[in-house]
Rosetta silent file (secondary structure, phi, psi, omega in degrees, C-alpha in Angstrom):
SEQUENCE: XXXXXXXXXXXXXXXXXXXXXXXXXXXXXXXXXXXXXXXXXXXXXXXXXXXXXXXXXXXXXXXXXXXXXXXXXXXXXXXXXXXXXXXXXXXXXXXXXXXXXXXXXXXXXXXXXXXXXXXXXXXXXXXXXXXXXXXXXXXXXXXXXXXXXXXXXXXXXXXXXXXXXXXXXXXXXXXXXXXXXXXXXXXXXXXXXXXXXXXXXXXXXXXXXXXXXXXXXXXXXXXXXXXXXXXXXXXXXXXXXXXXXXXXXXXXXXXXXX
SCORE:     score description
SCORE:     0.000 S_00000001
   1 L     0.000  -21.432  179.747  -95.069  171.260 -127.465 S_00000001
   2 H   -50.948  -69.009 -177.178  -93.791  169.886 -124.017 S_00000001
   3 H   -44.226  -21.078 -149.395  -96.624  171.043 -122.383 S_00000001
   4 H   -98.674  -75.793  171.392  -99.450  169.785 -124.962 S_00000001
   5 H   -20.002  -43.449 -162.860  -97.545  166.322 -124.328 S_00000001
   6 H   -90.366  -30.913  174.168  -97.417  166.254 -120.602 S_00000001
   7 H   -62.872  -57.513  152.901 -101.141  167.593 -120.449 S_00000001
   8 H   -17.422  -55.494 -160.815 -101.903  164.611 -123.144 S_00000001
   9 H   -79.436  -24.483 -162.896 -100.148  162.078 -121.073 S_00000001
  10 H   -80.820  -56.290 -150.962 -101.525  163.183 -117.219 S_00000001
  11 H   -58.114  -49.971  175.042 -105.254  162.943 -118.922 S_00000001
  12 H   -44.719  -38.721  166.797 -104.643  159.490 -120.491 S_00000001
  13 H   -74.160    1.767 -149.853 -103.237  158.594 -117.237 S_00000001
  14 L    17.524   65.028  144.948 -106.339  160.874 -115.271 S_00000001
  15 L   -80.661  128.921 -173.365 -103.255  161.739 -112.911 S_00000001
  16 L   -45.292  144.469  175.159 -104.502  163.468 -110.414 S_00000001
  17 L   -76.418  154.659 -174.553 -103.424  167.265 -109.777 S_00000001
  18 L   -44.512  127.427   28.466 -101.091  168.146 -106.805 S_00000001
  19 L   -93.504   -5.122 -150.740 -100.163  166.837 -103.652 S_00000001
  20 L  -100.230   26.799  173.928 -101.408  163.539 -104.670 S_00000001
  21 L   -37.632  155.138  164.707  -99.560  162.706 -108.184 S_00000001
  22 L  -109.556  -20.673 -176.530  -99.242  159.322 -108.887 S_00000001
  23 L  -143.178  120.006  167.943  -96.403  160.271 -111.450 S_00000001
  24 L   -24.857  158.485  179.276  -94.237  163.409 -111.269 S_00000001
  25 H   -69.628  -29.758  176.253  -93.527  166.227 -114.034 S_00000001
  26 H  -107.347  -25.288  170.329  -90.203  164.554 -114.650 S_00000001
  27 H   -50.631 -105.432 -143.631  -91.269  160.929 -114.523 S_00000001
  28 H   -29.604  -63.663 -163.530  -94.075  161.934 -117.897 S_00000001
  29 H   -44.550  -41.658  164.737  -91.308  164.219 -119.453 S_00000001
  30 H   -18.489  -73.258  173.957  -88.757  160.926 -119.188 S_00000001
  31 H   -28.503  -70.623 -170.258  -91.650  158.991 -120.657 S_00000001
  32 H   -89.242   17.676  166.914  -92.484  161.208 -123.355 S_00000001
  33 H   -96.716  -40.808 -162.727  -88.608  162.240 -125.157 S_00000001
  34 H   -62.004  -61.936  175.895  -88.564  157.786 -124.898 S_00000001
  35 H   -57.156   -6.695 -172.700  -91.663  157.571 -126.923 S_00000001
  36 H   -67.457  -52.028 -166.191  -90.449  160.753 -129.036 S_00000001
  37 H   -72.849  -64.674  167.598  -87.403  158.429 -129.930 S_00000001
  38 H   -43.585  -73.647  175.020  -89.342  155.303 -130.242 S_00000001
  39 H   -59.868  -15.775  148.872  -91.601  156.823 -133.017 S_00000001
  40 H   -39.317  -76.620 -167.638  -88.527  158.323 -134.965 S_00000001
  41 H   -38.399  -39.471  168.365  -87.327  154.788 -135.051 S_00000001
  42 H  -110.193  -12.749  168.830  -90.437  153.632 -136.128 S_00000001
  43 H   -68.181  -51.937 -176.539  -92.157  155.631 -137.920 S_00000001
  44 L    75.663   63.468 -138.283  -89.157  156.944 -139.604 S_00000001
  45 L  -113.399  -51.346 -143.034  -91.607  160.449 -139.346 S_00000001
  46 L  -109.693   86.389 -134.210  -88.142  162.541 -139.395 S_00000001
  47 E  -141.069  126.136  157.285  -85.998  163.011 -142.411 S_00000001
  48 E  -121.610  150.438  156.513  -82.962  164.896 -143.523 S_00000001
  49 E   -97.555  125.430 -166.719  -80.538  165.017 -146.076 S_00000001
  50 E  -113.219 -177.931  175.499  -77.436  165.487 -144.436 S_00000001
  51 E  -138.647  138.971  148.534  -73.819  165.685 -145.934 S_00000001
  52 E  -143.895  156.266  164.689  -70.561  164.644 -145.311 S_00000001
  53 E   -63.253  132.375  155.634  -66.757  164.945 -147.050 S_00000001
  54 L   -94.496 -167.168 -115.228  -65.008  162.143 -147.595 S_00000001
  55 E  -164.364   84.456  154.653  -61.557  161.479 -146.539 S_00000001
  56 L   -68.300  111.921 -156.131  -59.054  160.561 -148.893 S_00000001
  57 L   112.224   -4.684 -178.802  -57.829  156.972 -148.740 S_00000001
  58 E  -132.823  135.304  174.945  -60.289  156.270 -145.961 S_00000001
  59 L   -87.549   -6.409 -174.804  -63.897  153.851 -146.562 S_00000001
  60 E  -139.852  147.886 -173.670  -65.801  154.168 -143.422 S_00000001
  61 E  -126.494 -179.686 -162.412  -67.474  157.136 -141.924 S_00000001
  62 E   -99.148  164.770  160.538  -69.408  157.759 -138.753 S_00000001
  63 L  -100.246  -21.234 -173.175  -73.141  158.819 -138.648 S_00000001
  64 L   -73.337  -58.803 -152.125  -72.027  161.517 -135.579 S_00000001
  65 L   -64.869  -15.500  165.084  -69.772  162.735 -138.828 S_00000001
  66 L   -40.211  113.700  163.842  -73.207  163.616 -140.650 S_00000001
  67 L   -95.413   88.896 -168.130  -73.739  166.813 -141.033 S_00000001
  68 L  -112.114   55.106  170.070  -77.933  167.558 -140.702 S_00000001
  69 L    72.143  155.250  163.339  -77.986  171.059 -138.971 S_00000001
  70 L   -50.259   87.782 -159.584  -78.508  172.567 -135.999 S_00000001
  71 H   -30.926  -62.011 -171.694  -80.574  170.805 -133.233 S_00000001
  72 H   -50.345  -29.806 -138.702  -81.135  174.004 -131.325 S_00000001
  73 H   -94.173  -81.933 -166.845  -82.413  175.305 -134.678 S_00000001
  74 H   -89.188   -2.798  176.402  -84.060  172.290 -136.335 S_00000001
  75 L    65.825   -2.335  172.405  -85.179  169.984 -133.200 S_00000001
  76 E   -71.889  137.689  157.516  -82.794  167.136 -135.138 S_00000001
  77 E  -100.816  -40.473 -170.143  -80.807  165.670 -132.647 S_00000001
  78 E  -170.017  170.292 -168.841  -78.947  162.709 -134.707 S_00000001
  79 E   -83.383  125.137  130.200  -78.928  159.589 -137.541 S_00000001
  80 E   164.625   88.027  144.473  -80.321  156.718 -137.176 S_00000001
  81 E  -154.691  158.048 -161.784  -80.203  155.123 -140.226 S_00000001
  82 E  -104.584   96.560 -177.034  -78.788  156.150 -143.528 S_00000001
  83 E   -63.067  -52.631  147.624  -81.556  155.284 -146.649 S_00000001
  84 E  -161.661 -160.507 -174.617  -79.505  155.954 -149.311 S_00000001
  85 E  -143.285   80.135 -164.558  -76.566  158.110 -150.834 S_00000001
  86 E   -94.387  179.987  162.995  -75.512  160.109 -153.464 S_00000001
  87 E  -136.074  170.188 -170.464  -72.382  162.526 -154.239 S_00000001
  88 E   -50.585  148.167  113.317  -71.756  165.937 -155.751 S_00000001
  89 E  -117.314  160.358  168.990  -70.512  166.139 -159.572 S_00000001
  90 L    46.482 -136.506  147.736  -70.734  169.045 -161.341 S_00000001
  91 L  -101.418   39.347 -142.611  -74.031  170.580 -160.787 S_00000001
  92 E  -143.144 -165.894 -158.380  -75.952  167.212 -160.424 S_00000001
  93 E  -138.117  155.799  159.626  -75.826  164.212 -158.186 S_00000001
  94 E  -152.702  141.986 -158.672  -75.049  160.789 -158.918 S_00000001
  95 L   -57.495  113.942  162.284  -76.743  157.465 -157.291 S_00000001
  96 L  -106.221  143.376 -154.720  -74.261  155.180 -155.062 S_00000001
  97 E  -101.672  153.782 -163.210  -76.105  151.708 -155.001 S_00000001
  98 L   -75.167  141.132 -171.004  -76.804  150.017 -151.676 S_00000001
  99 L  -151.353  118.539  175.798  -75.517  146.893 -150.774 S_00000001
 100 L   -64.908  150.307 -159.498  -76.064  144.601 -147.111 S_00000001
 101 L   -66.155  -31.689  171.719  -72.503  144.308 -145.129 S_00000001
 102 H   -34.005  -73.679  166.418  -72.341  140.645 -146.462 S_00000001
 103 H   -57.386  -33.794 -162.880  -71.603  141.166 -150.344 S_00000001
 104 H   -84.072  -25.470  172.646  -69.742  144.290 -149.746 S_00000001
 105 H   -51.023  -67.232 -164.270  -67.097  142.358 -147.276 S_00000001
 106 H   -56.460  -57.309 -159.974  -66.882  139.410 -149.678 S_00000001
 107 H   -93.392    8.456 -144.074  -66.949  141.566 -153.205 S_00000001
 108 H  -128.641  -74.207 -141.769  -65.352  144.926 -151.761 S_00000001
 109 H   -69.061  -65.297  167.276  -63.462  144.174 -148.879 S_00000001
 110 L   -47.993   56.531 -124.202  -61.966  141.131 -150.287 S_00000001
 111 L  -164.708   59.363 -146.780  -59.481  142.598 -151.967 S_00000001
 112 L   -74.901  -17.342  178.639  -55.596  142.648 -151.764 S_00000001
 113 L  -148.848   87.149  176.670  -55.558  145.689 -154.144 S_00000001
 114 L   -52.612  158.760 -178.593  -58.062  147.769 -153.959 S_00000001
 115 L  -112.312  160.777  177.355  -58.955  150.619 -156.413 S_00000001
 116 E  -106.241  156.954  170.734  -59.304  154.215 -155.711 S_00000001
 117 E   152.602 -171.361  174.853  -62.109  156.347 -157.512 S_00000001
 118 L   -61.030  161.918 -179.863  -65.634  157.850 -157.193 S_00000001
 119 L  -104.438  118.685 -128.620  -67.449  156.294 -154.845 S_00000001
 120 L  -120.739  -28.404  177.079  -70.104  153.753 -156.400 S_00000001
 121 E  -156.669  164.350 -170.177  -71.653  151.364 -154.035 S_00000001
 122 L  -133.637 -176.510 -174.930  -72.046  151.655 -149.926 S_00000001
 123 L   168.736  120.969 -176.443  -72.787  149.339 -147.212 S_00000001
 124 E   -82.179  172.205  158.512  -74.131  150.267 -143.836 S_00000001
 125 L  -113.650  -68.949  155.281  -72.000  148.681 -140.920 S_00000001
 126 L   -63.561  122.359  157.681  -72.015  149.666 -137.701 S_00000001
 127 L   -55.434  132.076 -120.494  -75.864  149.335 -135.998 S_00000001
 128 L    70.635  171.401 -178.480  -77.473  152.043 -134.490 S_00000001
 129 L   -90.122 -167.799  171.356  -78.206  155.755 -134.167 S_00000001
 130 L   -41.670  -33.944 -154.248  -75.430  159.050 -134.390 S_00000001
 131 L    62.004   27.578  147.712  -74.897  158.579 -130.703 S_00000001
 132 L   -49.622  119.989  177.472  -75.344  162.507 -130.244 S_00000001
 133 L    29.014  174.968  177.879  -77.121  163.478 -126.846 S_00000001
 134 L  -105.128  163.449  173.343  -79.667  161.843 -125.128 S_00000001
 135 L  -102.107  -17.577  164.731  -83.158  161.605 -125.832 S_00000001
 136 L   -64.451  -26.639 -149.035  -84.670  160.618 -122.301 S_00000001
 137 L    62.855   15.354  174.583  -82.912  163.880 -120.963 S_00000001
 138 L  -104.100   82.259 -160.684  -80.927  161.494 -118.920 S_00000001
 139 L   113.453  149.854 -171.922  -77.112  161.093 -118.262 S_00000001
 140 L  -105.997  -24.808 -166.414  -74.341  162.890 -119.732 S_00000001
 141 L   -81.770 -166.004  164.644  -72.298  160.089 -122.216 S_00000001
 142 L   158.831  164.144 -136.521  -73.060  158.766 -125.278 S_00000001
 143 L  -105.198  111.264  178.980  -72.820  156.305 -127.517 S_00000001
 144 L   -82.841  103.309  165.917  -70.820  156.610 -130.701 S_00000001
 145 L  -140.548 -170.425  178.171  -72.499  153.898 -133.134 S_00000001
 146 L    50.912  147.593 -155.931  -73.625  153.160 -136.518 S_00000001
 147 E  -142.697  157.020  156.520  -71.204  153.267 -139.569 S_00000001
 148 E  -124.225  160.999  161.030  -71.030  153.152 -143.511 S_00000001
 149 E  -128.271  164.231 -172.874  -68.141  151.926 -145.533 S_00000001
 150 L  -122.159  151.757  176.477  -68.030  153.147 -148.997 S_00000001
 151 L  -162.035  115.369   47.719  -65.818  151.895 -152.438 S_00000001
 152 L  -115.655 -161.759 -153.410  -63.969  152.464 -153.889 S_00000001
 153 E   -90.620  117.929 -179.607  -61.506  154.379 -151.739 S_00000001
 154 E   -51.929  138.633  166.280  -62.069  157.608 -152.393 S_00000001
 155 L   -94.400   -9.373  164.619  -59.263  159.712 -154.568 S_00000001
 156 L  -151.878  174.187 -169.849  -60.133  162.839 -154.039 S_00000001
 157 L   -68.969   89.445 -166.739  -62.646  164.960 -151.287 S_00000001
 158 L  -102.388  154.856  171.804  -66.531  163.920 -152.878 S_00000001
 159 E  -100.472  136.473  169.639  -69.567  165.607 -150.674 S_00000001
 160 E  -107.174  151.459 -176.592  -71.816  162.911 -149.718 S_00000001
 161 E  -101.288   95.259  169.506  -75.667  163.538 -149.627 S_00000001
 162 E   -88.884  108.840  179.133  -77.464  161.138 -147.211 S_00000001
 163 E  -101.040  136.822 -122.693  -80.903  160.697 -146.665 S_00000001
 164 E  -133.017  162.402  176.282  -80.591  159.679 -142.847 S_00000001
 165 E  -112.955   92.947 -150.348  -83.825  158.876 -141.023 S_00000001
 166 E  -110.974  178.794  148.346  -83.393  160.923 -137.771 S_00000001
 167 E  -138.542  158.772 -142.916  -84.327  161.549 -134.018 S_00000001
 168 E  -101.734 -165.140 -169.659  -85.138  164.394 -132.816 S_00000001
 169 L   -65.218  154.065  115.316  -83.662  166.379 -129.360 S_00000001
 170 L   -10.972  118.526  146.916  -84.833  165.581 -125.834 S_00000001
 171 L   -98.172  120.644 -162.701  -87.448  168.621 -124.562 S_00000001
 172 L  -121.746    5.128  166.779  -86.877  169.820 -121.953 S_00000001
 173 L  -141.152  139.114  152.253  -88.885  173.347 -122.118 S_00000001
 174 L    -8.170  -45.441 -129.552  -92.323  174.244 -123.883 S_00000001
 175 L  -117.958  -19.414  167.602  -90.652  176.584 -126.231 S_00000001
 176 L   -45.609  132.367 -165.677  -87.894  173.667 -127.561 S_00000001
 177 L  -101.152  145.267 -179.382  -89.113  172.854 -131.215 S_00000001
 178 L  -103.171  118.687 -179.454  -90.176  169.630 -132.310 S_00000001
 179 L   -35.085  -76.586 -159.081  -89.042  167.433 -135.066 S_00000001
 180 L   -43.726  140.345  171.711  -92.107  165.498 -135.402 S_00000001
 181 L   -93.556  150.663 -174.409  -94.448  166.035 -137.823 S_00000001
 182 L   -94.757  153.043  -32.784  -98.167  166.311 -136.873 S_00000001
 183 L   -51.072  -21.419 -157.480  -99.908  163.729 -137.062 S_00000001
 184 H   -59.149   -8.766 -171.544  -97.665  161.464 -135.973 S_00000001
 185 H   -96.328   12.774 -179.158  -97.231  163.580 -132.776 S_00000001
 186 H   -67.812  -34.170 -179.383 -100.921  162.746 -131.781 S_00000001
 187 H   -95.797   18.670  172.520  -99.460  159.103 -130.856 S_00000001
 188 H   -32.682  -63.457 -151.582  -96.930  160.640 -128.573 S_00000001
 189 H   -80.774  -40.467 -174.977  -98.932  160.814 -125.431 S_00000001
 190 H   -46.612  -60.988 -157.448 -100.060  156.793 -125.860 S_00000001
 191 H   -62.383  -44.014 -170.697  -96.463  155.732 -125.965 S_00000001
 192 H   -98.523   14.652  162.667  -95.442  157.622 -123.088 S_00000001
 193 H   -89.628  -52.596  177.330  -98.703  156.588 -120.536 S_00000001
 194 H   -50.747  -31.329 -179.353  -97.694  153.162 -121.589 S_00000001
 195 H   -60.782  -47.078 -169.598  -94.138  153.589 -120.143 S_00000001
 196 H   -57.592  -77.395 -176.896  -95.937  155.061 -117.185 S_00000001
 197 H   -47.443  -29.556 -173.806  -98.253  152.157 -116.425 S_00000001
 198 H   -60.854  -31.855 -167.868  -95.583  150.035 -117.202 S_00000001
 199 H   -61.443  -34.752 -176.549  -93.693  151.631 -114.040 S_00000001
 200 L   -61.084   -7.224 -168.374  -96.411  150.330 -111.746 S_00000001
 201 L     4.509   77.611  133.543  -96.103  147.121 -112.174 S_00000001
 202 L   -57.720   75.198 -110.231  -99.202  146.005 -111.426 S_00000001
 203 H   -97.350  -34.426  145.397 -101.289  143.027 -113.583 S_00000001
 204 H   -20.711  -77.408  157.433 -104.076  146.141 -113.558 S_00000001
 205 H   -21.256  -68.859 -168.120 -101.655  148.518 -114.692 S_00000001
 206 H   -54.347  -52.719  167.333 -100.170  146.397 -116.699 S_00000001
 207 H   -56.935  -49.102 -174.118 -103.145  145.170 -118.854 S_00000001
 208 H   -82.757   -9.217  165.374 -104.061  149.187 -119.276 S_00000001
 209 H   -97.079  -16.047  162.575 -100.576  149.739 -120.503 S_00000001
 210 H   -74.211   -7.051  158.226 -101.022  147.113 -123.182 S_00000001
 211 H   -90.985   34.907  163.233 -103.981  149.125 -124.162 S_00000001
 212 H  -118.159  -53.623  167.806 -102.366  152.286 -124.600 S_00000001
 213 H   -41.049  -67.801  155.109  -99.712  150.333 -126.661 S_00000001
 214 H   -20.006  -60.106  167.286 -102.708  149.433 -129.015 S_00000001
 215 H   -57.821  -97.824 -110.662 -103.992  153.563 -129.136 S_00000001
 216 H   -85.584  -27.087  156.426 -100.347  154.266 -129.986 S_00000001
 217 H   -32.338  -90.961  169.941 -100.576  151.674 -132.946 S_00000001
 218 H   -62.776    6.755  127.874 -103.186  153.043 -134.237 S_00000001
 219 H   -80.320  -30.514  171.375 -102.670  156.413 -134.473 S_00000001
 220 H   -53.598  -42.641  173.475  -98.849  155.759 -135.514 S_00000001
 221 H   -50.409  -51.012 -161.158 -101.280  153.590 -138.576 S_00000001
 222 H   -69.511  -53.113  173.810 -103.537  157.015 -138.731 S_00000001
 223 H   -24.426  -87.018  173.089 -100.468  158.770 -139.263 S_00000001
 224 H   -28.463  -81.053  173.552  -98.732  156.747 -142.235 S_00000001
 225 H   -15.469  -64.891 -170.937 -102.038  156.617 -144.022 S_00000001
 226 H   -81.633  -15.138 -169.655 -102.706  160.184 -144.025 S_00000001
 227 H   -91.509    0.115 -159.459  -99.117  161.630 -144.632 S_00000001
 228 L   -86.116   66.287 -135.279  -99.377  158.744 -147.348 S_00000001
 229 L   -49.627 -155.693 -166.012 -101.352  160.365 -150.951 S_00000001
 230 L  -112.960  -34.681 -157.144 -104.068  158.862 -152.304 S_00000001
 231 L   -88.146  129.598  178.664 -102.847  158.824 -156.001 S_00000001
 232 L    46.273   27.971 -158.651 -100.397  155.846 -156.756 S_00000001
 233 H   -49.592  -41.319  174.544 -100.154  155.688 -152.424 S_00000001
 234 H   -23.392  -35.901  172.906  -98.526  152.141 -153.619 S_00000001
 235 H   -87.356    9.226  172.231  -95.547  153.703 -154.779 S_00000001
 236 L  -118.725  161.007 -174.761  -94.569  155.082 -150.993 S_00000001
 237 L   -62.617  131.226  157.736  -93.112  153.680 -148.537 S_00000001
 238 L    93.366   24.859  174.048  -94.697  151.861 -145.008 S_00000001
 239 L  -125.415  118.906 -135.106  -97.792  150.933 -147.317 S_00000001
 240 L   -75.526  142.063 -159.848  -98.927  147.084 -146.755 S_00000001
 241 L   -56.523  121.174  178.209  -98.091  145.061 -150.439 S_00000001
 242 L   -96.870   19.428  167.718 -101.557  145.055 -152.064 S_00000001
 243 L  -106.390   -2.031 -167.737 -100.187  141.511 -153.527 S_00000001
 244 H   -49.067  -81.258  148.786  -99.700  140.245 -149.999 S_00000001
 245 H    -1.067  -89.078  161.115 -103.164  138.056 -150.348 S_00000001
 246 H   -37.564  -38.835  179.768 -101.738  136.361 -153.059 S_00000001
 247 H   -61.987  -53.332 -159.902  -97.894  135.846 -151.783 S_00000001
 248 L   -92.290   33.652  171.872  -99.819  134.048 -148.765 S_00000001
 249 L    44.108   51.819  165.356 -101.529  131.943 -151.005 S_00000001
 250 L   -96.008   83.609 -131.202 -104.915  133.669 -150.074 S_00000001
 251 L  -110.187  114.747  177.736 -107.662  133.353 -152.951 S_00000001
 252 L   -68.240  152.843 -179.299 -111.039  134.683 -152.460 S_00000001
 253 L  -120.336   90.457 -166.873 -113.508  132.311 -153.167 S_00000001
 254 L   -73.587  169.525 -162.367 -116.702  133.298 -154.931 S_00000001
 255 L  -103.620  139.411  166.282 -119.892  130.918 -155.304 S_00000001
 256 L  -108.726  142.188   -7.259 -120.856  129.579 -158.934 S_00000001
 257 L    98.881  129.403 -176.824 -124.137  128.443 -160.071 S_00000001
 258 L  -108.353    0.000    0.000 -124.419  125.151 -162.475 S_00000001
């Protein structure tokens, strides 16, 4: 899939074939793992349910502590964000309900004597992805972020089932497998000729990388739509409010006849 990218991205860019490149084999690859990352984030294209144990006596977990498979395996690199959460009983599942870090500090948090139990309601904290590898293919650290806390405080070991929103590995060979779901990997090559154009900084350049930006809209748009069904499509996600017209006080106004 590397290749299909880098061939994408050269033609949008017509860079020229060798000695005269205007942008190197490792520049476009750079490019295209940023946009890779970028279109996780936004599309939200990449989905697992991962699991982790919880920790008795302790409310906040890690997104690196996720467990969603093997990278080499599954092209997942890391979380990041967590959508919602259930845990194990029996053989069944049961719902923990979602709550922004505000309420759960105040109604949770607030607390000189907290209860122990199943766990019942969540609240992400920490901002960010897993902080697992890089996705550029650039640099050795990385950044341990984004958090949940959960309550009550667990009493015994519950598995939790999260369905995380993901990004997928840095490629760095042809033969590395890719996360992405087609279509969405059609707006790849836009995202990462805009990065490209950006580097010339140029007001030429520059103008033709806001038109690439545009292309990578609208195929990221072509995407949604089509992975989107036709039947109820209303009821999925990343599908614009068909009451929206109305919220925004927008009325059509047909012509009457006396």
């Amino acid at each position: 899939m590397l290749t299909y990218y880098q061939t994408q991205t050269a033609r949008l860019l017509q860079n020229p074939a060798a000695p005269i490149t205007l942008y190197s084999t490792t520049d476009l690859t750079s490019y295209i793992n940023t946009a890779r990352g970028q279109l996780c984030g936004e599309g939200q294209c990449v989905r697992v349910i991962g699991t982790i144990s919880t920790v008795i006596g302790q409310r906040n977990y890690n997104f690196s502590g996720i467990n969603i498979g093997t990278p080499s395996s599954t092209g997942v690199e890391g979380v990041i964000h967590v959508r919602r959460i259930m845990y194990n009983v029996g053989q069944g599942q049961k719902w923990m309900r979602p709550r922004n870090w505000e309420w759960f500090d105040l109604y949770k948090l607030n607390n000189p004597a907290p209860v122990s139990g199943a766990p019942q309601v969540w609240a992400q904290y920490a901002q960010g992805s897993a902080g697992i590898g890089s996705i550029t293919g650039e640099g050795t650290g990385s950044v341990s972020s984004g958090s949940f806390y959960i309550d009550p405080i667990p009493d015994m070991v519950y598995t939790l089932n999260c369905d995380c929103v993901c990004y997928p590995i840095s490629l760095v060979a042809d033969t590395d497998p890719e996360a992405i779901p087609y279509l969405w990997t059609d707006a790849v090559p836009f995202f990462a000729a805009y990065y490209a154009l950006l580097s010339s900084q140029t007001s030429a350049r520059m103008q033709d990388a806001q038109r690439m930006m545009e292309y990578y809209k609208l195929f990221v748009d072509r995407a949604r739509k089509a992975a989107t069904p036709d039947v109820n499509k209303y009821l999925y996600q990343q599908v614009p409010d068909p009451t929206t017209a109305n919220k925004i006080g927008l009325v059509a106004r047909g012509g009457g006849g006396g």
